[in-house]
C-alpha positions in Angstrom: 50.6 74.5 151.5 52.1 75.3 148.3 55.4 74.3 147.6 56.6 74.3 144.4 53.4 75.0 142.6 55.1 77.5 140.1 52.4 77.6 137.3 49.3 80.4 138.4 46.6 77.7 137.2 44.4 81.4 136.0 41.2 79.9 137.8 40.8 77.2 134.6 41.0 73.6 134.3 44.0 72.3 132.3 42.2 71.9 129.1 40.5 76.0 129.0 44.1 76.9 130.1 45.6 76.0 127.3 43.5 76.6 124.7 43.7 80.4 126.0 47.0 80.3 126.2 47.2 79.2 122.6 44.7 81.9 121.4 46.6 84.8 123.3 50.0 83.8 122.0 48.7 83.3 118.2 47.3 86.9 118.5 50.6 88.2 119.9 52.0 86.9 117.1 50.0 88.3 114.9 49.4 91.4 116.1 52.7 92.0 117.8 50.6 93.5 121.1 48.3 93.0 123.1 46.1 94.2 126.2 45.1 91.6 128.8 45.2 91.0 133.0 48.4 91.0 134.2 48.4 87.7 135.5 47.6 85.9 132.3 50.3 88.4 130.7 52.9 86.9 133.3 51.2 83.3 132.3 51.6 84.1 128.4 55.2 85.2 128.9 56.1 81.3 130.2 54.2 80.1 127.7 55.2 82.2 124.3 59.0 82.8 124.9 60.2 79.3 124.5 58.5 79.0 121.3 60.0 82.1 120.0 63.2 80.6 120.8 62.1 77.9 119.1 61.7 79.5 116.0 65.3 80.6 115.9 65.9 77.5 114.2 63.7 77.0 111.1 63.5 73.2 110.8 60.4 71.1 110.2 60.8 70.1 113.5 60.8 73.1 115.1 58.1 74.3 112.9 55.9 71.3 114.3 56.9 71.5 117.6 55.7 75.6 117.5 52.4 74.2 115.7 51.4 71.8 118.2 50.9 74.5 121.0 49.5 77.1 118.6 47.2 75.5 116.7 47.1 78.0 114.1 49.3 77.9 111.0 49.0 81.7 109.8 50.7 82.2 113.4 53.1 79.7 112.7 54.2 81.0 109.5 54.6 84.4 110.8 56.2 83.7 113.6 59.1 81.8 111.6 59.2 84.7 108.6 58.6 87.6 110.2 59.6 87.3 113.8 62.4 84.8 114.2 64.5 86.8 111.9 63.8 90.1 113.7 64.9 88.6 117.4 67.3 86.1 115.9 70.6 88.1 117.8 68.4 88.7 120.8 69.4 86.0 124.0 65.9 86.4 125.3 63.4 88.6 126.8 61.4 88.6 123.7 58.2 90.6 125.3 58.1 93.3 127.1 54.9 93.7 130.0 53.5 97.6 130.7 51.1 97.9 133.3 47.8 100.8 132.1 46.2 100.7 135.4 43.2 99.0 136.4 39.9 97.7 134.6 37.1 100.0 135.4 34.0 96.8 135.7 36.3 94.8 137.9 39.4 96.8 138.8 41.6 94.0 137.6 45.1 94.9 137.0 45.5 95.4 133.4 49.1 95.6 131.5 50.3 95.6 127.7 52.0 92.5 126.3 54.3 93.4 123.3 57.3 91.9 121.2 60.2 94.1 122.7 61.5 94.3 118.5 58.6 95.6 117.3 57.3 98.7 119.4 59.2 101.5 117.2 58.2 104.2 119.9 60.9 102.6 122.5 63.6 101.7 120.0 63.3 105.0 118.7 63.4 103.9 115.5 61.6 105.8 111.7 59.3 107.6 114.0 61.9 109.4 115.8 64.0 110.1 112.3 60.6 111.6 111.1 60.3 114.2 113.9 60.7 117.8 113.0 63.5 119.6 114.3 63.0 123.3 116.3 65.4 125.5 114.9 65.4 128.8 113.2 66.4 128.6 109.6 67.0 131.7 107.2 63.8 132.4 105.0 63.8 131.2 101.0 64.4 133.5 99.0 61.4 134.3 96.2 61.5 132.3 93.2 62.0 134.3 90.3 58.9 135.4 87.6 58.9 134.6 84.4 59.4 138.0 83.2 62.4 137.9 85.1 64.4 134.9 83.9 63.2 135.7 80.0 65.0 139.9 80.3 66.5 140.6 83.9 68.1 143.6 82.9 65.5 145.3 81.1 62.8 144.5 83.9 65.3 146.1 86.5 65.9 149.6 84.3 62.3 149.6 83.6 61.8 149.5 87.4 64.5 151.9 88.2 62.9 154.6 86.0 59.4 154.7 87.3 61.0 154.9 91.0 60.2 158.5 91.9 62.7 159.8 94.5 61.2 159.7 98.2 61.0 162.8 100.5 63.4 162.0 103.3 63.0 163.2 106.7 65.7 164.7 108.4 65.7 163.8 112.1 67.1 167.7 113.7 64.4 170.2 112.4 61.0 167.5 111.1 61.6 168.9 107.7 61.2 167.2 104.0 64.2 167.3 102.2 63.6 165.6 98.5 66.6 162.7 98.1 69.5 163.3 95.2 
């Protein structure tokens, strides 16, 4: 039977188990997301949430307490400079799990792991301010040619007299009639 045997043991000894646990939640860390089985997602989210909370309080303590299940001290440093402060308002649920499908050698259910603060898609966050909007706008107007700005007033009479007068069409009879 299996009464109260919470922890899914991932088919590892104690040891292998933690050491990948270590190694998954150092590159969460650093990379902010990554792509792994579900059930060692579910496994990595026991394991890497109460260090984030953790790092909410940036003691030495706390900083060696962090390091002695990550083993990795770029991870630690990140973690308390770059994440801590990002979820420091946030009461918990620090990753978020999204489930791709299945593996195609093995057909093992295969799922996203990501810091909830950090996927800019979701919050909506410079990505969506950078989107272009879909609306009709009235067309610029020409920018004006240097002969213009220097004399506009002579360019336009100059223009006005080499217009020639054009033959008009009137609509009853199909007959030319020159304009006045």
């Amino acid at each position: 039977m299996r009464h109260s045997r919470v922890i899914n043991h991932l088919g590892r000894t104690s040891s292998h188990r933690k050491a990948m646990l270590a190694n998954m939640a150092t590159s969460l860390i650093l990379h902010k997301r990554i792509t792994t089985t579900t059930a060692k997602a579910k496994a990595l989210r026991t394991f890497v949430e109460p260090l984030i909370t953790k790092s909410k309080e940036d003691s030495t303590h706390s900083r060696r307490v962090v390091f002695s299940y990550l083993k990795d001290k770029t991870a630690v440093a990140e973690l308390f400079r770059e994440v801590s402060p990002k979820i420091a308002e946030r009461p918990g649920g620090y990753t978020r799990i999204l489930k791709i499908g299945n593996r195609i050698g093995d057909n093992a259910d295969m799922c996203i792991l990501e810091l909830v603060d950090y996927n800019e898609a979701m919050l909506g966050g410079e990505t969506a301010k950078t989107k272009t909007t879909r609306r009709r706008r009235a067309p610029r107007k020409k920018e004006k040619t240097v002969a213009e700005t220097k004399a506009p007033k002579a360019v336009k009479a100059k223009a006005e007299k080499t217009e020639k007068p054009i033959a008009k069409v009137e609509e009853t009879n199909g007959e030319s009639v020159p304009e006045k």
